[in-house]
C-alpha positions in Angstrom: 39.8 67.5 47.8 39.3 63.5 47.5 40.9 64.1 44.1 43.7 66.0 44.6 44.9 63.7 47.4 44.5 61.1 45.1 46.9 63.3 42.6 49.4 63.4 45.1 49.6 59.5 46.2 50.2 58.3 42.9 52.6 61.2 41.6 54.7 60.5 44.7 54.2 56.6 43.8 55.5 57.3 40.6 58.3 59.2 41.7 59.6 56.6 44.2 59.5 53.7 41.7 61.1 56.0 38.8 64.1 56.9 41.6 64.0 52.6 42.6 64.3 52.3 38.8 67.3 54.4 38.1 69.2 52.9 41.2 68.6 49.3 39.9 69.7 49.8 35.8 73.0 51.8 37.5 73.9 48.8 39.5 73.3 46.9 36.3 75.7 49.2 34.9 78.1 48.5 37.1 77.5 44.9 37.3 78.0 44.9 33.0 81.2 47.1 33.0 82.8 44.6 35.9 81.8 41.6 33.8 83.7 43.0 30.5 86.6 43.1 32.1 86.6 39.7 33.4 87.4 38.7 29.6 90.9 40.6 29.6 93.8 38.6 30.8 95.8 41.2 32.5 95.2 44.2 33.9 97.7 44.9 35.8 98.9 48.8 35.2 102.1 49.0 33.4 104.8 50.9 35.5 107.6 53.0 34.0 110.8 53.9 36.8 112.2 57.1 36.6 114.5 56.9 39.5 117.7 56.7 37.7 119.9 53.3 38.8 122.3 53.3 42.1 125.9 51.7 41.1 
């Protein structure tokens, strides 16, 4: 019974640092992709008007 107790502490051990694990490296992601874009100069979005022109 000892054992199987056992079994369970570290298999729910494991499964809280592997779900601590995948939280951290996506906030890495994030942190990357926001840092790539720090090397453009503008990124302003381009807008087109449609509206056509009151004379």
């Amino acid at each position: 019974m000892k054992i199987v107790i056992v079994i369970l502490a570290l298999m729910t051990g494991m499964g809280a640092s592997i779900k601590q694990s995948a939280k951290e490296m996506e906030q890495v992601k994030k942190r990357l992709e926001l840092n790539e874009y720090k090397s453009y100069p503008n990124l302003l979005p381009e807008v087109e008007i449609v509206a056509p022109a009151i004379k």
